[in-house]
C-alpha positions as CSV (number, residue, x, y, z in Angstrom):
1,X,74.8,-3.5,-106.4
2,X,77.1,-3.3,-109.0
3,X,75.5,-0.3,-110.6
4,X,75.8,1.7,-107.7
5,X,79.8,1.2,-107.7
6,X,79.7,2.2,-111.2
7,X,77.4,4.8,-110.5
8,X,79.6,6.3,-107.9
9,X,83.1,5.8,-110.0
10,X,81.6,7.7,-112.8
11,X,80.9,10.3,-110.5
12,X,84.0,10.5,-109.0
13,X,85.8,10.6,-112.1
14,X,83.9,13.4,-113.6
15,X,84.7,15.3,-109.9
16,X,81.0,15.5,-109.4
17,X,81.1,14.9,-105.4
18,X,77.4,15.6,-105.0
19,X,76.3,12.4,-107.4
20,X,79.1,10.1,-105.3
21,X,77.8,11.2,-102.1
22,X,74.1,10.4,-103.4
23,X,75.5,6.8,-104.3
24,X,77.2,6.5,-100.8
25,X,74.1,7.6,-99.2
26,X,72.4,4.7,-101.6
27,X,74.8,2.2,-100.0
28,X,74.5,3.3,-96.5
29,X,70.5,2.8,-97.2
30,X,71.1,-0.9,-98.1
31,X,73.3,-1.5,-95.3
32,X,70.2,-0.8,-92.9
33,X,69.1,-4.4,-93.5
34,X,71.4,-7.2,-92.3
35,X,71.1,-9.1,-95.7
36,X,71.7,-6.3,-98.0
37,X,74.6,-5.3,-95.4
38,X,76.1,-8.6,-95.8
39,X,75.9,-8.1,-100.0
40,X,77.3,-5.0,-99.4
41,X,79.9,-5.9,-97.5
42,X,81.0,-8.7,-99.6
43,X,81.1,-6.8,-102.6
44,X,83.1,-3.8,-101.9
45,X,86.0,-5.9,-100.5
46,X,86.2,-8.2,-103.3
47,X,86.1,-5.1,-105.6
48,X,89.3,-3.8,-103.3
49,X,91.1,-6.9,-103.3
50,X,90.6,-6.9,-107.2
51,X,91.7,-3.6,-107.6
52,X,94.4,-4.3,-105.6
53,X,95.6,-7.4,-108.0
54,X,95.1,-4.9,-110.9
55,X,96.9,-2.3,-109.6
56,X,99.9,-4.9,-108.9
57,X,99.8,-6.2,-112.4
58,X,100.1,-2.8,-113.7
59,X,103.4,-2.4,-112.0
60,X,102.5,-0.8,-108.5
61,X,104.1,-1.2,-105.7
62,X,102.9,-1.2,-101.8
63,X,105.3,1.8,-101.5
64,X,103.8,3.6,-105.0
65,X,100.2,3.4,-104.2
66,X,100.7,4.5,-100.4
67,X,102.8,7.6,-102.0
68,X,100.6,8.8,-104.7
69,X,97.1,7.8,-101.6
70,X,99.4,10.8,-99.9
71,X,98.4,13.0,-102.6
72,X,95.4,12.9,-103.4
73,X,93.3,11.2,-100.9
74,X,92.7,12.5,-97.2
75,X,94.8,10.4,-94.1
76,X,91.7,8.5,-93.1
77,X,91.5,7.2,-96.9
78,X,95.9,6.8,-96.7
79,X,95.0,4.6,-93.9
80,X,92.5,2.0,-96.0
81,X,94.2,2.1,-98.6
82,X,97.6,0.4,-96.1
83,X,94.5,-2.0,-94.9
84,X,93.6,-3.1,-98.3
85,X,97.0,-3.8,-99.6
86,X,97.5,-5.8,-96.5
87,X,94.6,-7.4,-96.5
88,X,95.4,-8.4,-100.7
89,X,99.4,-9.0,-99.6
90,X,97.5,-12.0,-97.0
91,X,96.7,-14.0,-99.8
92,X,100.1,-15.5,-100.7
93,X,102.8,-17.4,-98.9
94,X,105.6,-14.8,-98.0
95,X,108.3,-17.4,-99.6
96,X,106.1,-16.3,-102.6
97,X,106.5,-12.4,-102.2
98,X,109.6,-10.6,-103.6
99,X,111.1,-9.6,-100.0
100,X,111.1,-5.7,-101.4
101,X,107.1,-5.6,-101.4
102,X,106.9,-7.2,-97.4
103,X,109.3,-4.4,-96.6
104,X,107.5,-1.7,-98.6
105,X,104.5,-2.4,-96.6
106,X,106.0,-3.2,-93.1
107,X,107.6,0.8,-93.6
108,X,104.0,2.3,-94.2
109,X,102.5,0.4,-91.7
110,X,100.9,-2.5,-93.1
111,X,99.4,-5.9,-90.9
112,X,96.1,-6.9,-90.6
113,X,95.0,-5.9,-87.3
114,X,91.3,-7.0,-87.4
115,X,90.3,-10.3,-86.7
116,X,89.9,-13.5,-89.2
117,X,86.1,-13.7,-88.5
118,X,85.6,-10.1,-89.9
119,X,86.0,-8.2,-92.7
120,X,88.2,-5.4,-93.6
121,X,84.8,-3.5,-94.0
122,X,83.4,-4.4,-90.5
123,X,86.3,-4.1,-88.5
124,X,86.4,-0.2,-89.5
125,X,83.1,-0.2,-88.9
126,X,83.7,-1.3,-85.8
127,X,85.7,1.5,-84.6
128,X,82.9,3.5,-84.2
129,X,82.3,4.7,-87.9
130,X,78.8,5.1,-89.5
131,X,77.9,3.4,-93.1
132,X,77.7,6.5,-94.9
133,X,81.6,7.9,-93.8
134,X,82.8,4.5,-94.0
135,X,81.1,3.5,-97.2
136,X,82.5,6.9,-98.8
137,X,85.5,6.8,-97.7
138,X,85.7,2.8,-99.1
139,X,84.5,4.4,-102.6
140,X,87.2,6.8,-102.9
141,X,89.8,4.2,-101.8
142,X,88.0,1.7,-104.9
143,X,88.7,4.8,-107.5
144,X,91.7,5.9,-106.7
145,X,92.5,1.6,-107.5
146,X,90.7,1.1,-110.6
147,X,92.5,4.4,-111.7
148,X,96.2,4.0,-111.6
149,X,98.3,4.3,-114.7
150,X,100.3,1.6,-115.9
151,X,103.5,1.6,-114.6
152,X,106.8,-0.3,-115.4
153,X,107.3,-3.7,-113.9
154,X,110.5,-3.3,-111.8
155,X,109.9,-6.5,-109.7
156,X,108.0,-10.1,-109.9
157,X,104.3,-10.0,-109.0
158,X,103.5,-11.2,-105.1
159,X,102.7,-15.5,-105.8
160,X,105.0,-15.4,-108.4
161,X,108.6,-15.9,-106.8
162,X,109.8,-19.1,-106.9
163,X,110.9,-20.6,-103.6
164,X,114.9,-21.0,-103.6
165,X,115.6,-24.5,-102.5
166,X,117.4,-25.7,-99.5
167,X,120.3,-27.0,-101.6
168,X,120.7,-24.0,-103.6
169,X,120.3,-21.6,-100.5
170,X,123.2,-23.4,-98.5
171,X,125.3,-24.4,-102.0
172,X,128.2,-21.3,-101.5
173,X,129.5,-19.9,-97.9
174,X,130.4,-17.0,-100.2
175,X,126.7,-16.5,-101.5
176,X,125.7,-16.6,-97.5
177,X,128.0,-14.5,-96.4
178,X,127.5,-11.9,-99.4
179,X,124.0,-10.4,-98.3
180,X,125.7,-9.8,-94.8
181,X,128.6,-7.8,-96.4
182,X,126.6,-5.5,-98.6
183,X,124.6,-4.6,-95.1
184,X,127.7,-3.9,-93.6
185,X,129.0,-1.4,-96.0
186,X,125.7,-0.4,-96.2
187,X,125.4,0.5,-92.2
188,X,128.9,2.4,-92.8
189,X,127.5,4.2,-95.4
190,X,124.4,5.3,-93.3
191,X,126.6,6.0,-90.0
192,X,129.2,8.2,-92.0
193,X,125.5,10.0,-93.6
194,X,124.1,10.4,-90.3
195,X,127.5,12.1,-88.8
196,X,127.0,14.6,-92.4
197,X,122.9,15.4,-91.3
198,X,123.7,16.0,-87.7
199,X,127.1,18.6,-87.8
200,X,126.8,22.1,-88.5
201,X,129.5,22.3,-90.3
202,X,129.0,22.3,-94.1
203,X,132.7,21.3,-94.7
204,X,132.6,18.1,-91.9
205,X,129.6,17.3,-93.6
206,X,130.7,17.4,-97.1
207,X,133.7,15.3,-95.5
208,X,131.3,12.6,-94.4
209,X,129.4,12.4,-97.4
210,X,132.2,12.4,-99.7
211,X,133.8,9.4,-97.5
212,X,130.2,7.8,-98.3
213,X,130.2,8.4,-101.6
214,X,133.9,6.5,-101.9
215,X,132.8,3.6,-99.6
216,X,129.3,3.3,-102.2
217,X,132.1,3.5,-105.1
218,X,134.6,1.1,-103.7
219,X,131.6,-1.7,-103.2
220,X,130.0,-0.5,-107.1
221,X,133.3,-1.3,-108.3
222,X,134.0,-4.8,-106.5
223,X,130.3,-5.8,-106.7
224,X,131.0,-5.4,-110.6
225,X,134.5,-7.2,-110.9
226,X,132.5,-10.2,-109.0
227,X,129.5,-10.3,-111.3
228,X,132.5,-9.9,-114.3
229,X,134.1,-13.0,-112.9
230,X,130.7,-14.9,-113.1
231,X,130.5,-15.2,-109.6
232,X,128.3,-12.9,-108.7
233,X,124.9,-14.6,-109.3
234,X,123.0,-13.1,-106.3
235,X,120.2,-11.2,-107.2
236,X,120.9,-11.8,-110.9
237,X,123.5,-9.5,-112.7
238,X,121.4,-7.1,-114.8
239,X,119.9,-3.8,-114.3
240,X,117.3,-3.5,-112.0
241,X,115.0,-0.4,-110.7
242,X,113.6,1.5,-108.2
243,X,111.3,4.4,-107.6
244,X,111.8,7.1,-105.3
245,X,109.4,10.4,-104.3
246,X,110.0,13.7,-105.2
247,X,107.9,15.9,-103.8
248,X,106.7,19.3,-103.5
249,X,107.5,22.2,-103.2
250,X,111.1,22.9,-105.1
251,X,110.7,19.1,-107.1
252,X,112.6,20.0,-110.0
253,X,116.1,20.8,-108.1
254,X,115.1,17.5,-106.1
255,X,114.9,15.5,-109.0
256,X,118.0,17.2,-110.1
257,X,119.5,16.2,-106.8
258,X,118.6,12.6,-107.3
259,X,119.8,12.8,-111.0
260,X,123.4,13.5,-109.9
261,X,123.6,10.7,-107.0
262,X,122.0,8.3,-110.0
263,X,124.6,9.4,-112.4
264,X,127.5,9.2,-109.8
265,X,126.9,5.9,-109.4
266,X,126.1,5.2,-112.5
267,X,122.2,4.6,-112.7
268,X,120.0,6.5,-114.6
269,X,117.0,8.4,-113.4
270,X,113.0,8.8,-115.3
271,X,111.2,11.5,-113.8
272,X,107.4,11.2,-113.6
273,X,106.7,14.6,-112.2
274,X,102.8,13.9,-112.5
275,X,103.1,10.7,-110.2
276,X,105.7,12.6,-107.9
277,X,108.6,9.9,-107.9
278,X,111.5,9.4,-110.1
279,X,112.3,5.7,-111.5
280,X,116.2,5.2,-110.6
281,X,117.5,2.3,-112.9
282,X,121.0,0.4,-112.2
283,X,122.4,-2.6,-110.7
284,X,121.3,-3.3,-107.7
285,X,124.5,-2.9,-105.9
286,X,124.1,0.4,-106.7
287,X,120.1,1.3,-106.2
288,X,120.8,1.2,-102.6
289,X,123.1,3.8,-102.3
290,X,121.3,5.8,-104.6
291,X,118.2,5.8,-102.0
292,X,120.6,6.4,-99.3
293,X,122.6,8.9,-100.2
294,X,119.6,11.2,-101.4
295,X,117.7,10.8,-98.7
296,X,120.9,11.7,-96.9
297,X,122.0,14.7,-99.1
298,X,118.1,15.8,-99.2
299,X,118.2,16.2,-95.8
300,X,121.0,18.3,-95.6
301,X,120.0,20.7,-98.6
302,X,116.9,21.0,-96.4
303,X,118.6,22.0,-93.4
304,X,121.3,24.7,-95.9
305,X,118.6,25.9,-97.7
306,X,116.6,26.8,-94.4
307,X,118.9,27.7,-92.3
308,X,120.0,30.5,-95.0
309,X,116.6,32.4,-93.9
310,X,113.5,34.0,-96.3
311,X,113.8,36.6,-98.7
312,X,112.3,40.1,-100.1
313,X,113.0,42.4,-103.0
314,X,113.5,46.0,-103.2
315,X,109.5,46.9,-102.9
316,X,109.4,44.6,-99.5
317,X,107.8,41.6,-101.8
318,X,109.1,37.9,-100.8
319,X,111.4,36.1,-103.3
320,X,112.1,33.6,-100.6
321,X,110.6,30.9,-103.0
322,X,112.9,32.4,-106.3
323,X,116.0,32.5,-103.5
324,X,115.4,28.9,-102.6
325,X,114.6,27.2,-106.0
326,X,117.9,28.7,-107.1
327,X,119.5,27.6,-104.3
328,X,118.7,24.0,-104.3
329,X,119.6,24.0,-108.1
330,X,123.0,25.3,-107.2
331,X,123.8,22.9,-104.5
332,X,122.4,20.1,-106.6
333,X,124.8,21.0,-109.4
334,X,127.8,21.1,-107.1
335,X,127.0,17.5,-105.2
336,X,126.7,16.2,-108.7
337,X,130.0,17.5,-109.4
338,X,131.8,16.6,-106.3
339,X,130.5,12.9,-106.2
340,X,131.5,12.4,-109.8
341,X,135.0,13.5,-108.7
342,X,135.0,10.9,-105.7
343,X,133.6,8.4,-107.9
344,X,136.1,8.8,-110.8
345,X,138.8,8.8,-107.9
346,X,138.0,5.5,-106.5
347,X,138.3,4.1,-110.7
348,X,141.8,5.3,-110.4
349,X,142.6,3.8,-107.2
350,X,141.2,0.5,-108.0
351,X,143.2,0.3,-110.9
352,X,146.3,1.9,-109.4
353,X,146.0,-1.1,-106.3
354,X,145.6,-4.0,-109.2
355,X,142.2,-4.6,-107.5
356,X,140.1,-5.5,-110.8
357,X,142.9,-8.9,-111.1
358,X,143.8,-7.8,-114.3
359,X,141.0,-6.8,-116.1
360,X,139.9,-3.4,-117.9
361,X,137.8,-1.5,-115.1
362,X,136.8,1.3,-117.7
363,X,135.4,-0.9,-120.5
364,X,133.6,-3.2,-117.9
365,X,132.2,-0.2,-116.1
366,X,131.3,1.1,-119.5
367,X,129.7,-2.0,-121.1
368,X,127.4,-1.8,-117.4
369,X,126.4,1.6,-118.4
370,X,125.5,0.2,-121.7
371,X,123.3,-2.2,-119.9
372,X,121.4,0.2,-118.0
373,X,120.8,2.6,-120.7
374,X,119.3,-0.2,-122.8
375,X,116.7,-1.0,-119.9
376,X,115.8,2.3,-119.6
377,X,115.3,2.6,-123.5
378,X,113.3,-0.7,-123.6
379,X,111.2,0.0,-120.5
380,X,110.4,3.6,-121.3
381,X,110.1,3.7,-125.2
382,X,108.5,7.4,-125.3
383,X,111.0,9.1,-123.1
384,X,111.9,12.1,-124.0
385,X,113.9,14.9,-122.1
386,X,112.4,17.6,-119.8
387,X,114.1,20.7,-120.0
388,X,114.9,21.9,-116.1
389,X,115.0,26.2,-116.0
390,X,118.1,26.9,-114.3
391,X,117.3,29.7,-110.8
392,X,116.8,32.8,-111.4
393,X,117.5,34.2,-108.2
394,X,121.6,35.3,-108.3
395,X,121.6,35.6,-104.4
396,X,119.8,32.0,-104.2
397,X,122.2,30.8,-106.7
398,X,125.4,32.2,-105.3
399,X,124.5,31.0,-101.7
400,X,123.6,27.6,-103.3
401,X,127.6,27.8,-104.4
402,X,128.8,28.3,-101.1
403,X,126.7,26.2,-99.6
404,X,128.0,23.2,-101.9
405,X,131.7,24.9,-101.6
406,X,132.2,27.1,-104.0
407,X,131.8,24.5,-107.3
408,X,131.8,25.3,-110.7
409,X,128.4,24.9,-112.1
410,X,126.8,24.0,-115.5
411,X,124.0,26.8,-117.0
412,X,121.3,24.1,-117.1
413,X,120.3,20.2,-116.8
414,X,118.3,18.1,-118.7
415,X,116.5,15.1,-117.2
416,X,114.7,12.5,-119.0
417,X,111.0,12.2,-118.1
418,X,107.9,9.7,-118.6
């Protein structure tokens, strides 16, 4: 048995379909016969679950592997792979699990649906697939695993989080009632976001996201006086991260796009262009917004950047691809600009209102910046700086402007890569 998983990994590897199928086919063969069925059976899932474990250990996440499944595998593969990581996730006590992976797997759909007396294997099997589709499909699933890259370890492993105890949970009304007030900001933040993404007006909208951006500030700020007071100990004060997808088509003015919002609220972004997601690293009163606010802003660069129409050169050939790459640079440029500018605004208010009780708000926000750029330097050592081409397309680039309010824009960015 377990030369014919080899067998077919080898195969797939090497792209050599034909050789894979022959090993499916070998499997399907086996699975005739209720005992070697059973075998079968038994050993593909605990290869999965395996994998799975591996896969974890190399620093993926629920969220990672169903994003990278997305591109390369087809949807009926997407949808084992959500199965096996639910199926692995079953294994530990939830008080055990960091609450970030539950949630990374509730939002792709994750639960085991199938009943306790089957397996993962029968129960699709069950739905009316043969051996051979279902054992191909299983093998392809079992590759992409046992293939991952190693990744950074942004959180603890699932079984490996330490139960808080009663005492400690209860010890601070402040500490309960902190978690409550971050969600209220953050439920501000998403209505005042969700007015921006649904006017039609690009200077209401700017309105609303710049009010975000200030309320995002006004919480970095205060969420960093409290850990400098030492009594901000939920979540542990040090820079955390977070990866976020970047896809196709036009990824390198996304990535630009999420560089800005990073670096107006002072994370920093790595951009793994092969993986398609970019690692955003900061405290974590400020990976949130991050998420938020480019998802937000992403949408409505979307929306500008369509709504502006296709176009063609002089001979009648399209350039709508040159127009819009130059136009999603531009606007990215500006909303890095302009959320700096809010950002740096609500430093000066703070200190203006004596809200930092006395202490140096530039220094403390600088000596945080400190902190991230050392995580970043200790969790990717090779980094090194991708240079991002600037559009090409003057129309694009122009209407990009406009778009984003006529800002003054850099000739290039640079953004550090894996």
């Amino acid at each position: 048995m377990p030369h014919l998983v080899s067998d077919a990994l080898i195969a797939l590897q090497r792209g050599d379909q034909a050789a894979a199928d022959d090993a499916a086919v070998a499997f399907a063969q086996v699975c005739a016969m209720p005992v070697g069925r059973r075998i079968t059976v038994t050993h593909l899932v605990t290869a999965l679950s395996d994998a799975t474990t591996e896969a974890w250990q190399r620093g993926w996440q629920p969220a990672d592997v169903h994003r990278y499944a997305g591109k390369v595998l087809a949807t009926p593969e997407q949808a084992l792979v959500v199965d096996v990581m639910s199926l692995e996730m079953q294994r530990y006590a939830a008080a055990t699990v960091d609450p970030r992976w539950l949630g990374q797997l509730d939002e792709v759909g994750g639960g085991v649906w199938w009943a306790t007396s089957q397996t993962l294997l029968e129960a699709h099997r069950g739905r009316g697939l043969d051996w051979l589709t279902l054992l191909t499909r299983t093998l392809a699933v079992l590759h992409l695993l046992v293939t991952l890259p190693r990744l950074e370890c942004l959180t603890p492993l699932p079984g490996s989080v330490v139960p808080p105890r009663p005492a400690a949970a209860a010890s601070s009304a402040d500490d309960a009632d902190r978690p409550a007030a971050d969600e209220r900001i953050l439920s501000r933040v998403r209505q005042l976001l969700a007015k921006a993404e649904s006017t039609t007006f690009e200077a209401e909208a700017e309105t609303f996201t710049a009010g975000a951006q200030a309320l995002m500030a006004r919480h970095s700020i205060d969420a960093a006086l409290l850990a400098a007071s030492g009594e901000g100990s939920r979540g542990g004060d040090a820079p955390q991260g977070r990866r976020i997808g970047i896809d196709n088509p036009y990824d390198s003015p996304k990535a630009m796009l999420l560089d800005a919002v990073a670096s107006a609220n002072r994370c920093k972004l790595v951009w793994n262009r092969e993986l398609g997601f970019g690692t955003v690293v900061g405290f974590e009163s400020d990976l949130e917004s991050v998420e938020v606010l480019f998802t937000s802003l992403l949408v409505q660069a979307t929306r500008a950047v369509t709504s502006a129409g296709s176009r063609t050169d002089a001979y009648g050939r399209s350039r709508t691809r040159s127009f819009r790459q130059s136009f999603l640079m531009a606007y990215a440029a500006r909303i890095g600009e302009r959320l700096e500018q809010v950002a740096d605004q609500e430093v000066d208010a703070a200190t203006a209102e004596g809200r930092t009780g006395g202490r140096e708000l530039v220094p403390l926000l600088a000596a945080r910046a400190e902190d991230v750029q050392r995580v970043v330097e200790d969790w990717f050592p090779e980094l090194r700086n991708r240079a991002v081409r600037v559009g090409r397309d003057a129309e694009g680039w122009h209407s990009g402007r406009a778009a984003a309010d006529r800002a003054h824009l850099g000739t290039g960015e640079q953004i550090a890569s894996a």
